[in-house]
Backbone as CSV, one residue per row, in Angstrom:
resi,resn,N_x,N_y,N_z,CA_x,CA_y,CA_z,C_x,C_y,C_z
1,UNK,-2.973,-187.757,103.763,-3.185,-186.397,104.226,-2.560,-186.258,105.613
2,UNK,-2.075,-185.254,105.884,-1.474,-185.314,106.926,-2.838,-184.792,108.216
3,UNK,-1.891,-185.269,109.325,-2.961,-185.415,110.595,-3.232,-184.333,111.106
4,UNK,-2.376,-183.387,111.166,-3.138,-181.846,111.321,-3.791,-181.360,110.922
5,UNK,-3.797,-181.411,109.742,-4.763,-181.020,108.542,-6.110,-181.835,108.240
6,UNK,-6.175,-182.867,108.650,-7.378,-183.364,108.783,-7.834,-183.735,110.048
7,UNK,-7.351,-183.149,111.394,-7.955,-183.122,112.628,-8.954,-181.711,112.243
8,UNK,-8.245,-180.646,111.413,-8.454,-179.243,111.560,-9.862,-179.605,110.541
9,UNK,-9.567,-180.049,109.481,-10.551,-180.339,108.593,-12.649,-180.734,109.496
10,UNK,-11.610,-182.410,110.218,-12.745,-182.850,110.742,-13.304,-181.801,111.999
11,UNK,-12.567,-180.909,112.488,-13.241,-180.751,113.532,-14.208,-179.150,113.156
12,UNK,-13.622,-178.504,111.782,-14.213,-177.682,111.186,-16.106,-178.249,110.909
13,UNK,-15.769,-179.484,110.166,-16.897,-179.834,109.650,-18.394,-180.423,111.044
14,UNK,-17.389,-181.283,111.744,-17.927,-181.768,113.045,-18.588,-180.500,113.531
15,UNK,-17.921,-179.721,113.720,-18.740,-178.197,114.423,-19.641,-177.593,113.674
16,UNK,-19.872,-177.200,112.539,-20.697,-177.184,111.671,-22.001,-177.900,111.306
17,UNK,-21.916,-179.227,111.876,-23.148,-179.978,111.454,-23.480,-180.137,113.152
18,UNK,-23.000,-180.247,114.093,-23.630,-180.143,115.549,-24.092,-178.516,115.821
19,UNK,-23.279,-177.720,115.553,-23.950,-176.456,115.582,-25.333,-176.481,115.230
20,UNK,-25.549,-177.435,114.240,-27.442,-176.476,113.954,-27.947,-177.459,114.956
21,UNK,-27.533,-178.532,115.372,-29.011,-179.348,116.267,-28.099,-179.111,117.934
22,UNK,-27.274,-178.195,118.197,-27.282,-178.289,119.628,-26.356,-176.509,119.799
23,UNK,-26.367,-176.150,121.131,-26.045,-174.808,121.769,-24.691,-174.820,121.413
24,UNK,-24.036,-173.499,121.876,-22.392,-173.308,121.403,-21.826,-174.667,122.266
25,UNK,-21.838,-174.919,122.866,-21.027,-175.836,123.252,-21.118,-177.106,122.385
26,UNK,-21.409,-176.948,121.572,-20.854,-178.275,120.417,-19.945,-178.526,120.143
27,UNK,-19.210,-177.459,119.923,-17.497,-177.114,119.102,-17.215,-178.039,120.256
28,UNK,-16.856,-177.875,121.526,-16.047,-178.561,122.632,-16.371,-180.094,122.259
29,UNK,-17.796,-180.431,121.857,-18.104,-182.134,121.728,-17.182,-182.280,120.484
30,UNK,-17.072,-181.125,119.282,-16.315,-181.948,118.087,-15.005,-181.738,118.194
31,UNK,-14.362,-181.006,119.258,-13.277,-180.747,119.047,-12.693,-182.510,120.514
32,UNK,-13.633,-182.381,120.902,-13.536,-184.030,121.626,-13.466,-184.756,121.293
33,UNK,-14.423,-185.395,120.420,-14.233,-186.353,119.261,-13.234,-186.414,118.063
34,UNK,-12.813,-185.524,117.949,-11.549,-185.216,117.145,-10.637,-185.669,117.372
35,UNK,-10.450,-185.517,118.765,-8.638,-185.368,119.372,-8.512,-186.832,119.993
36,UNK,-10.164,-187.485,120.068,-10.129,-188.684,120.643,-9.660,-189.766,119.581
37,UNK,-9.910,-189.452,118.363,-9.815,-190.874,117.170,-8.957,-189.923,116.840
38,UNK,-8.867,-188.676,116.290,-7.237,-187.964,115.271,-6.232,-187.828,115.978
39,UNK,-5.045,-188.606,116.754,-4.300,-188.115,118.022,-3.378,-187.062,116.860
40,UNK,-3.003,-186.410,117.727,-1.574,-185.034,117.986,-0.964,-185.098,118.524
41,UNK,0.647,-184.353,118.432,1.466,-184.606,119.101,1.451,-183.246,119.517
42,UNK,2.176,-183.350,121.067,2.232,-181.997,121.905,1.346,-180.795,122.289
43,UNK,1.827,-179.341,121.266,0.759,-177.919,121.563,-0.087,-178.461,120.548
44,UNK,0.160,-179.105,119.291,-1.183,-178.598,118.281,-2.449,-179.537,118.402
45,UNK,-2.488,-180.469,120.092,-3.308,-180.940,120.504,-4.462,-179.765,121.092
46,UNK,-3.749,-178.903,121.248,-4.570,-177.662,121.796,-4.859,-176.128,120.490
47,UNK,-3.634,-176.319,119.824,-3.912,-175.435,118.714,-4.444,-175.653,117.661
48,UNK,-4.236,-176.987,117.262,-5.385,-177.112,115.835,-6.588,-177.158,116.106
49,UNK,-7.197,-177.649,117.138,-8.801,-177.381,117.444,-9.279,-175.937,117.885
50,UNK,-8.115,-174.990,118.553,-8.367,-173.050,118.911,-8.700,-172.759,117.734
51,UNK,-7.876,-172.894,116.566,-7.360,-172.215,115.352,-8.952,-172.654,114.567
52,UNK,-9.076,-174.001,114.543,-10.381,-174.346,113.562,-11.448,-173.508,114.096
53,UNK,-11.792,-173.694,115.636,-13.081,-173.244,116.058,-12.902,-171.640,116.020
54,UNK,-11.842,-171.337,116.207,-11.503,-169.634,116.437,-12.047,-168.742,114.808
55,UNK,-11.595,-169.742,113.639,-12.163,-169.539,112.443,-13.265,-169.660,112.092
56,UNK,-14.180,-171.122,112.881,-15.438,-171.041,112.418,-16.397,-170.126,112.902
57,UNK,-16.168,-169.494,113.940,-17.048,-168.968,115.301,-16.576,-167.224,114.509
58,UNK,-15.471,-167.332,114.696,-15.240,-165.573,113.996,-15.991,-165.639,112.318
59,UNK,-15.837,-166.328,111.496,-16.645,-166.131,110.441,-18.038,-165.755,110.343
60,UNK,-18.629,-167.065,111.179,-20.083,-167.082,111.297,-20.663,-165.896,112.347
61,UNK,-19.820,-165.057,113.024,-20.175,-164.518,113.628,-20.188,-163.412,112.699
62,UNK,-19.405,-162.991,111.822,-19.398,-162.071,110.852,-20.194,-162.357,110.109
63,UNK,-20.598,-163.454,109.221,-21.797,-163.676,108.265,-22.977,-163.264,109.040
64,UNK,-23.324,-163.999,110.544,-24.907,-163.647,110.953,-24.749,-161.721,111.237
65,UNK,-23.889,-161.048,111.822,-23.537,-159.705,112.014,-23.546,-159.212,111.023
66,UNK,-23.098,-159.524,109.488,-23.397,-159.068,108.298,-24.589,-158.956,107.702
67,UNK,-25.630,-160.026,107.525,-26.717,-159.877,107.392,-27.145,-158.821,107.904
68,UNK,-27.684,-158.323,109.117,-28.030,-157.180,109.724,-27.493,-155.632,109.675
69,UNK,-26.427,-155.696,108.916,-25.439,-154.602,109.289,-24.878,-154.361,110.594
70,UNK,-24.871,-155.520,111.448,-24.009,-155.689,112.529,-24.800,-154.658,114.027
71,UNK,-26.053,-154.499,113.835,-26.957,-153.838,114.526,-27.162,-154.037,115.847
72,UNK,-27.236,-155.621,116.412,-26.787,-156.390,117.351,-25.581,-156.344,118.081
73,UNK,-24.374,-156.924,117.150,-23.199,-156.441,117.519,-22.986,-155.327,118.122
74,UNK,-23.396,-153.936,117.449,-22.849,-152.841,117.458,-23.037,-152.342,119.366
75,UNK,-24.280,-152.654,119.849,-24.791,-152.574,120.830,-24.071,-153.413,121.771
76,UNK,-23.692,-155.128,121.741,-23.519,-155.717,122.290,-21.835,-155.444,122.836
77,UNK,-21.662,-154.510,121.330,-19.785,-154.041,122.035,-19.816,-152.674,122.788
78,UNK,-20.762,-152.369,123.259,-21.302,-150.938,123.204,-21.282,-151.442,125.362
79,UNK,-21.994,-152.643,125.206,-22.457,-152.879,126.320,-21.362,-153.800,126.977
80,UNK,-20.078,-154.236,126.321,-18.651,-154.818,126.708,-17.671,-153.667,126.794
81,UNK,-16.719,-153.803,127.154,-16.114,-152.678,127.674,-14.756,-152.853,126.042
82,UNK,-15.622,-152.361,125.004,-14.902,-152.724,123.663,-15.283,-151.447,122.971
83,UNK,-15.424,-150.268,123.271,-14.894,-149.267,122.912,-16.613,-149.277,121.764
84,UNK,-17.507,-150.347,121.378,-18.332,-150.298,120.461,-17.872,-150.716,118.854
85,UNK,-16.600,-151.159,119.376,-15.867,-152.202,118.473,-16.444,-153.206,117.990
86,UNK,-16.800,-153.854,116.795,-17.349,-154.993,116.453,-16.678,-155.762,115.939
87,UNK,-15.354,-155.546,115.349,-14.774,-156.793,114.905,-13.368,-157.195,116.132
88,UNK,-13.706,-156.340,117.240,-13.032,-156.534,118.496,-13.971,-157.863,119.108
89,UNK,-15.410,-157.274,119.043,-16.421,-158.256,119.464,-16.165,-159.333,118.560
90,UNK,-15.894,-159.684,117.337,-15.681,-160.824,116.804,-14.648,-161.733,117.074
91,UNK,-13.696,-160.697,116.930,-12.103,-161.673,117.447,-12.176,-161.924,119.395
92,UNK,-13.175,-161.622,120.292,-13.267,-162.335,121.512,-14.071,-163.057,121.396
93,UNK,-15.417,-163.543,120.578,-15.838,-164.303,120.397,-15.524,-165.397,120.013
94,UNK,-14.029,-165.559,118.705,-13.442,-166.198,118.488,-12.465,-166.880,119.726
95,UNK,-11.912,-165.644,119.953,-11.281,-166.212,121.304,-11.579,-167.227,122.452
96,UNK,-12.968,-167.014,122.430,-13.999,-167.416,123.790,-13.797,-169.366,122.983
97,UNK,-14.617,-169.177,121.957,-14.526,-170.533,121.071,-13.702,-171.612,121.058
98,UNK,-12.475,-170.724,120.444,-11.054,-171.163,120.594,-10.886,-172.052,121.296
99,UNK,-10.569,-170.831,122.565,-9.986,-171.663,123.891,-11.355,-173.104,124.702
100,UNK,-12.345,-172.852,124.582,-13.203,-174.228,124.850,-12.905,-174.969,123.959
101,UNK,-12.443,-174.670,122.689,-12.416,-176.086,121.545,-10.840,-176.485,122.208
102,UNK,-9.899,-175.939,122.288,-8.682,-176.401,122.721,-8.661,-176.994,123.983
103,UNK,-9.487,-176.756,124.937,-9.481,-177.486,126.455,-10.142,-178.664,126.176
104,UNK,-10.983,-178.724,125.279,-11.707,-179.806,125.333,-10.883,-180.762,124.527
105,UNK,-10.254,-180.463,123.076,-9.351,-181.549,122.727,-8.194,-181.950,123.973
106,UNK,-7.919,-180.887,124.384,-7.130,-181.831,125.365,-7.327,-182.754,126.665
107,UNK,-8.381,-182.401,126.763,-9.649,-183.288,127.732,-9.263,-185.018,126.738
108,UNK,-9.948,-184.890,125.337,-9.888,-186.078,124.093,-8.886,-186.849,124.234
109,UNK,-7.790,-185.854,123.981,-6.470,-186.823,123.853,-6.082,-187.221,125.331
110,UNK,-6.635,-186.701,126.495,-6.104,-187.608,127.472,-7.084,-188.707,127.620
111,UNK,-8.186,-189.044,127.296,-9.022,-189.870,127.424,-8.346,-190.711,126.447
112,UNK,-7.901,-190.587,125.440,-7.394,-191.864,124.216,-6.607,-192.512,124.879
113,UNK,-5.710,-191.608,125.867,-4.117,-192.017,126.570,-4.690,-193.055,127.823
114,UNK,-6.051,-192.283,128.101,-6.486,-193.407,129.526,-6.737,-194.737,128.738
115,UNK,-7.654,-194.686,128.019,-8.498,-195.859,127.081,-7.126,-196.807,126.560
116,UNK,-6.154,-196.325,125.709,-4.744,-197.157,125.271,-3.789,-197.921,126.590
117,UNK,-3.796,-197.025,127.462,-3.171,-197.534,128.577,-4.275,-198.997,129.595
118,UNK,-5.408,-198.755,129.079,-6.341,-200.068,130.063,-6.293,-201.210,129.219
């Protein structure tokens, strides 16, 4: 299997099972652990972990917003300067995700580079 595809894989699943026993900042621990044992070469050290978490975080944010009819949401974009947009509110949420899952793999892969080099 190729290594993009199963960094993206593991760090999908990794976020998923730390999500229920710890706060949003999990994604950043699995997208750490990811990048630390799955290395990458170059940007998609930073883009395959945006792209996974940007998907898991925008979904689930739509499934829990769906349940409700987005009642929460609707308010919470109401009270962001998002026009009362909700799937604006979804895709910055994603965004927000993203970019911590991508800083943090690249946090990973420089730690592999310290750890290989000692």
């Amino acid at each position: 299997m190729n290594r993009t595809l199963l960094n993206f894989i593991a760090t999908i699943l990794l976020a998923l099972i730390l999500s229920q026993f710890f706060p949003w900042w999990s994604v950043m621990i699995a997208a750490f652990v990811t990048s630390l044992f799955l290395n990458l070469d170059r940007m998609a050290v930073f883009f395959v972990p945006f792209v996974a978490i940007f998907l898991f975080w925008a979904v689930y944010a739509f499934w829990l917003g769906n349940s409700n009819d987005f009642v929460l949401s609707k308010k919470i974009a109401v009270l962001l300067p998002l026009g009362g947009n909700v799937l604006l509110l979804i895709l910055v949420t994603g965004l927000i995700g993203g970019f911590a899952a991508g800083v943090a793999a690249i946090f990973g892969k420089q730690c592999s580079l310290l750890v290989k080099r000692s």
